[in-house]
C-alpha positions as CSV (number, residue, x, y, z in Angstrom):
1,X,23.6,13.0,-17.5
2,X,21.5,14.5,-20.5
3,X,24.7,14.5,-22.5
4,X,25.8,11.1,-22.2
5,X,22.3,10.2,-22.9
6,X,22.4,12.4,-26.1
7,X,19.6,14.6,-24.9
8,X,19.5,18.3,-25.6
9,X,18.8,20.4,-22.6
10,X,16.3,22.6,-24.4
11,X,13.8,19.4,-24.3
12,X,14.4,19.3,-20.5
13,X,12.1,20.8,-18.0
14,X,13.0,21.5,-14.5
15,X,10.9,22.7,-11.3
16,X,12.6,23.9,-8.3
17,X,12.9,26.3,-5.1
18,X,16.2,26.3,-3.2
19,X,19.9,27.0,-3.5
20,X,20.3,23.2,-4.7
21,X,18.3,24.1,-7.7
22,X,19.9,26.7,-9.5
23,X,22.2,24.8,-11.7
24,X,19.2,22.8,-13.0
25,X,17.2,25.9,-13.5
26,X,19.8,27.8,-15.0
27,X,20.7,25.1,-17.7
28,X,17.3,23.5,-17.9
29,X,15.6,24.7,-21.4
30,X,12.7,25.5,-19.8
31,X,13.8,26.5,-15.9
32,X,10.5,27.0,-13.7
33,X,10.7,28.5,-10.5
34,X,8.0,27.4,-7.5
35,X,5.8,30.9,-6.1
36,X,7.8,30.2,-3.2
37,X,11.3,30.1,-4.2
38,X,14.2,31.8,-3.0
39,X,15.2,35.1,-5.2
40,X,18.9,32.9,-6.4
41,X,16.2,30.0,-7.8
42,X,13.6,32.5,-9.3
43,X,16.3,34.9,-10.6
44,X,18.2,31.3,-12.1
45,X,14.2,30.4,-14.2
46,X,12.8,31.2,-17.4
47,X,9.3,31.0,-15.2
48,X,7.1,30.9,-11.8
49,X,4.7,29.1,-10.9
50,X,2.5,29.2,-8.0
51,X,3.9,28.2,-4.8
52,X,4.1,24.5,-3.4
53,X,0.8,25.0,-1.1
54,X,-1.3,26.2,-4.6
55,X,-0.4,23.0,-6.8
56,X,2.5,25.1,-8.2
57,X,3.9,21.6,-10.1
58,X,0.7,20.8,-11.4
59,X,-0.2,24.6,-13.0
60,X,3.1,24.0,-14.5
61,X,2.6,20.9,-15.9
62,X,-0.7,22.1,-17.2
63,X,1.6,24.9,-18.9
64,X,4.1,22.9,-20.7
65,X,1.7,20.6,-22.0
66,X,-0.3,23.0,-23.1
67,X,2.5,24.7,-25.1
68,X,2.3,27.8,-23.1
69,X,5.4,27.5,-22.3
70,X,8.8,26.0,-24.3
């Protein structure tokens, strides 16, 4: 979708946890794994965040737009 939509993947961000997930993480430019992922997702991420019960989207969020991380 990001490429018929002339979007580069390094300006795309992507969150996940599970087997579903990998693919986005993997090709995501910036591939953030949940504290609570399973090893395929975390292994598949540039970075984790805390898990889903310790506002793990939010203290990403916080991250990127704090240009901690690209």
């Amino acid at each position: 979708i990001a490429q018929r939509h002339d979007i580069d993947t390094a300006a795309i961000a992507a969150i996940g946890d599970e087997i579903n997930d990998v693919a986005m993480l993997r090709n995501a430019g910036c591939g953030i794994a949940m504290g609570n992922a399973i090893e395929p997702a975390r292994e598949a991420a540039r970075y984790h965040t805390r898990g889903h019960d310790e506002d793990g989207v939010a203290y990403a969020i916080e991250r990127l737009l704090d240009g901690q991380w690209v």
